[in-house]
N, C-alpha and C positions, 0 to 999 in steps of 0.2 A: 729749708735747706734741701737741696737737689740731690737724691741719695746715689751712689756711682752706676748701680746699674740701669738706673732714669737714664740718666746720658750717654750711656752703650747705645739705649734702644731710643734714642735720639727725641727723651722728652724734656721739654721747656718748661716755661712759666707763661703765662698768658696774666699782665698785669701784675706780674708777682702772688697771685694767687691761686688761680686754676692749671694745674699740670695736662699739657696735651702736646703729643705727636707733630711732626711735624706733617706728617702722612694726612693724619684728623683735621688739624690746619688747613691743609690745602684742599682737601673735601672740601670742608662747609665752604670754605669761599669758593670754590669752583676754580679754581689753578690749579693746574698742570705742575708736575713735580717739576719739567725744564724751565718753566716760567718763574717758578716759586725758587729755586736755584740757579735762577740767570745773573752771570756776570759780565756785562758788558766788556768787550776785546776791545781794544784802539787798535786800528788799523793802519798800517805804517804804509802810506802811499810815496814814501818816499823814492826808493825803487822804481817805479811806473813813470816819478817824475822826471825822475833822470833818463830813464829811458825814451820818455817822448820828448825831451831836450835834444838829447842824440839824434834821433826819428829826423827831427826839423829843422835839424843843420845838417844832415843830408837830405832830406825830400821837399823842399820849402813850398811848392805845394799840395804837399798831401793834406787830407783833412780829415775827420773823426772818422770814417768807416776804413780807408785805409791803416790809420794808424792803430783803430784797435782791432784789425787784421792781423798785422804785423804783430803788436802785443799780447795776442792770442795765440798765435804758433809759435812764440819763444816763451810761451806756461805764465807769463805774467799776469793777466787776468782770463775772467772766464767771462764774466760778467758785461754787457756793453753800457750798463747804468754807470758802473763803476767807471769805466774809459770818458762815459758823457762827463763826472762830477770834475775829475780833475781834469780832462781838455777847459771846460767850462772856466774852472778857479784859475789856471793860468792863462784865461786872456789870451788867447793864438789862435781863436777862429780867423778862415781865411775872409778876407773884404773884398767881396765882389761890387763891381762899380756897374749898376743900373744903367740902363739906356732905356732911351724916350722911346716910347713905340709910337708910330704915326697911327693918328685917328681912321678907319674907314680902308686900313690895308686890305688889300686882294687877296681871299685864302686861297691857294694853291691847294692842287690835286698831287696826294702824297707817291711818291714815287715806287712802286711796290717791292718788300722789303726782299733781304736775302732770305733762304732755310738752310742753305746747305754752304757748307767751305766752297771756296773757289769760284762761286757764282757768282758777285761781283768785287771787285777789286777799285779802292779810289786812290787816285795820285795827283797829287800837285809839290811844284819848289817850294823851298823855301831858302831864303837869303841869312848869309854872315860871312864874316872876312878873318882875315890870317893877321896876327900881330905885324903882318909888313902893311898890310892893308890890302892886299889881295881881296877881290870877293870869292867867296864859297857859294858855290850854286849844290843844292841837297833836292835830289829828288826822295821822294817821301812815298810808299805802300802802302795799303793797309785793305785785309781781307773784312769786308763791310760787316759778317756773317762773326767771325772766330775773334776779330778784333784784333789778327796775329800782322805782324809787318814782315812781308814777305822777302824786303831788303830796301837797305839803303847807298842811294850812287851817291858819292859824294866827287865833285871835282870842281876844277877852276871854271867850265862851259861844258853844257850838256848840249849836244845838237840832237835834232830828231835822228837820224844815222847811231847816235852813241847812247838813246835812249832805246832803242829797239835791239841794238846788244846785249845791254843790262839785262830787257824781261825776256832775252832769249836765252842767256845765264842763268836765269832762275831754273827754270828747267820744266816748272807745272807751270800750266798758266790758264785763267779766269774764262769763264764763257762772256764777261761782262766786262766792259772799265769804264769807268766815269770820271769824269774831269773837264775841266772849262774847255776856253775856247783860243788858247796860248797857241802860238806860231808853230810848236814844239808838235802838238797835240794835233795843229791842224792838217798837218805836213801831207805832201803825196806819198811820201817813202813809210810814213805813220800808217797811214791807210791803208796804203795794199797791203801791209806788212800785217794790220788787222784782218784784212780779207781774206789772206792765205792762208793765216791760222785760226778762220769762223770764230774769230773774237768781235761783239759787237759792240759801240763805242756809244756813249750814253754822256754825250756835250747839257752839261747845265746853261742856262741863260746865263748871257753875258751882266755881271753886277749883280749874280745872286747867289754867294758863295754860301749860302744857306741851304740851296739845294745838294750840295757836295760836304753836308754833315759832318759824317766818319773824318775826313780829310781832314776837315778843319781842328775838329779836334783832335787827332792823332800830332796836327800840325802843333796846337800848343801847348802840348805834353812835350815836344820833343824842347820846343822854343825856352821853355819856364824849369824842364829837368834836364838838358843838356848844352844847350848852345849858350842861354845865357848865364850856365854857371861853370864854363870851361874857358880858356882861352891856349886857342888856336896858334902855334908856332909858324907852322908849313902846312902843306894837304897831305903829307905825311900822317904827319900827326893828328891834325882833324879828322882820317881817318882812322885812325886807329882808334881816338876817344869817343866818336860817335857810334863805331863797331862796338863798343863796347856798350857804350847805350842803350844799340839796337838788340845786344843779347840779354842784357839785364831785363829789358821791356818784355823780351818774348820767353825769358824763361824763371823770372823772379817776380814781375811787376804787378801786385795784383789788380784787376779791371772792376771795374766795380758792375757794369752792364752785364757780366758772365759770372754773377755771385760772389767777386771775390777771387774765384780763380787764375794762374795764368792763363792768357791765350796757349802757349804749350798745352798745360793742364785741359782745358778747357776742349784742344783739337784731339785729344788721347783721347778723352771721354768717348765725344761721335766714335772715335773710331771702334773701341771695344765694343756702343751697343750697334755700330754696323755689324 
């Protein structure tokens, strides 16, 4: 019989016959008093689930480091194992579709990168139309270096005349642009318009939209998070919806090339340790 103040001072039975501590206990075996008194927690990922439900019927291609971005700075997890286990259990990685790479291709000589904001700048269109069926011509920015989009023209026809408007609007402008080899781009009024303001123009080979990188992909972030998940009434309206794209991207969207941060975020930085 266990006499009452044995179990004040928290002693047992060992077999029903040897009285010992539970302190004594954990000695001889070599446990830790938190080990020797662990209760496993269930952990309720229920929460996390819903929230990257939500995540994915607004962002439909975001993928694991975005989204456990985002589930990070609204206090949901801390952890990215944890973001891995249940992205993983619900089946929603994104399916990228492979292509053939030709045997004996030519490596190219990389085109030397940006350091600084405003050093180079890449632009290229992209195409969509208006519920009447109108086309939407979208000229497309983006600072090579910050990742930021310095703006978007959107109209029914961009001529080179109404292209060198736009980047005289912006108000800064690039030592550098890069872009193919489009009628737009090629223009005489393009050109001196580059000459006058010692902006230098930096033409990729025709059919190698590889070399113009940054573009491409700024192009299919816009293409996969706004144009093909909006529909366009007028160019009214397309402006306005793609405005709004364009400031979510530059002041909410995090980049995954700049840590994580936004381009906003990311252009403050330079500037405080200038």
């Amino acid at each position: 019989m266990v006499r009452p103040k044995a179990k004040r001072l928290g002693v047992g039975y060992l077999h029903g016959k040897y009285p010992i501590s539970h302190r004594r206990a954990s000695k001889v075996l070599g446990l830790g008093s938190s080990t020797a008194f662990y209760k496993p927690r269930t952990k309720n990922d229920e929460p996390i689930r819903k929230r990257i439900s939500e995540l994915i019927d607004i962002h439909r291609r975001f993928g694991l480091p975005r989204l456990h971005y985002l589930l990070k700075r609204e206090g949901l997890v801390q952890n990215e194992k944890r973001t891995k286990r249940i992205y993983r259990a619900m089946g929603i990685q994104i399916q990228n579709r492979k292509r053939r790479t030709k045997q004996g291709a030519v490596v190219r000589m990389p085109r030397p990168k940006p350091v600084a904001p405003n050093e180079v700048w890449s632009f290229d269109f992209v195409s969509d139309r208006t519920e009447s069926g109108r086309r939407l011509k979208i000229l497309t920015v983006v600072d090579d270096f910050t990742k930021r989009c310095p703006g978007l023209l959107t109209e029914f026809s961009i001529t080179s005349n109404r292209m060198i408007q736009f980047f005289d609007e912006l108000g800064e402008k690039p030592k550098r642009l890069r872009c193919d080899n489009g009628p737009e781009m090629t223009s005489k009024d393009f050109l001196d318009w580059a000459y006058r303001n010692k902006i230098e123009i930096e033409y990729i080979q025709p059919g190698k939209p590889t070399q113009n990188a940054f573009i491409e992909s700024f192009n299919s972030r816009i293409r996969t998070e706004c144009l093909n998940e909006q529909v366009f009434m007028d160019l009214k309206d397309a402006k306005r919806k793609i405005g709004n794209w364009w400031s979510y991207y530059n002041e909410r969207r995090p980049h995954t090339s700049i840590g994580m941060k936004t381009p906003m975020e990311f252009e403050q930085e330079l500037m405080q340790v200038d």
